[in-house]
C-alpha positions, 0 to 999 in steps of 0.5 A: 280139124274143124273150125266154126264155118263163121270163121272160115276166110270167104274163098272157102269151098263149100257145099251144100246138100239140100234135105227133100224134107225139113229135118227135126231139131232132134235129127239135127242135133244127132247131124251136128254131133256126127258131122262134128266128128267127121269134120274134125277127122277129115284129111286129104293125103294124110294132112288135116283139112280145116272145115266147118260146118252149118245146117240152114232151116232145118233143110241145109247142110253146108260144109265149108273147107278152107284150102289155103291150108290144105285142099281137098282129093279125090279121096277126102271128096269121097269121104265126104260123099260117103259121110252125106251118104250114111245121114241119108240112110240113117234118117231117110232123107235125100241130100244129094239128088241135084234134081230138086228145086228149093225155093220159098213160097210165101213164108214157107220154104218148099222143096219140089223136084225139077218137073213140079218147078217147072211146071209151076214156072208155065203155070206162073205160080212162081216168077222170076222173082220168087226167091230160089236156094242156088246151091251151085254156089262153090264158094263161102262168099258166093253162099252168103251173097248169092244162094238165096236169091230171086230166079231171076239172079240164077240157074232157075231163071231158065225155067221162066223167061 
């Protein structure tokens, strides 16, 4: 059962899946439709899942799933997977490499893998106050609160002291 992510409760789990490029508002409406229809078909041991969904800067997929009605299994996690999976291919895009750092750059948002961060990190072209994506965040209030924060606030931080 799909839902509007705005309205799922804040202890929803989420995940997010960063694009390694910015996707085009033609690729993003074909993403909507297609991930409109496998939310709205999700279910975990025969029991609908209440979800939702929301794309962030053309370069974010965020699925939310409220568990208090039903939580998710092993199964419906790999559905999910399979689901990132197929848009991987269909657009050539990279969504599940957890190896890649997004962070801003000026105005700009810059996707680098972890090697190029942290060699910008000796370098000193970012610091701890550079503003970095932490999609470790697991549940809907930890993403608005804390996925776009400076390093210095998440996992990155490491790469900089």
């Amino acid at each position: 059962m799909i839902t509007d992510f705005k309205n799922l409760p804040d202890n929803s789990r989420i995940w997010v899946y960063q694009s390694n490029r910015k996707m085009t508002d033609d690729e993003i409406a074909i993403i909507e439709e297609k991930a409109n229809k496998f939310l709205s078909q999700w279910t975990a041991h025969g029991a609908d899942l209440e979800a939702g969904f929301e794309i962030r800067y053309n370069r974010f997929i965020v699925i939310g799933l409220n568990q208090s009605n039903a939580s998710a299994s092993g199964c419906s996690i790999d559905a999910s997977v399979n689901f990132i999976q197929t848009l991987e291919e269909e657009f050539g895009i990279d969504l599940l490499d957890k190896m890649n750092v997004t962070f801003y750059n000026g105005k700009y948002i810059a996707h680098k893998t972890l090697a190029e961060f942290k060699a910008m990190a000796k370098a000193r072209s970012i610091s701890m106050n550079t503003v970095v994506f932490n999609n470790l965040v697991d549940t809907k209030a930890d993403y608005k609160e804390h996925w776009e924060v400076p390093a210095k606030y998440s996992w990155h931080s490491r790469f900089l002291a």
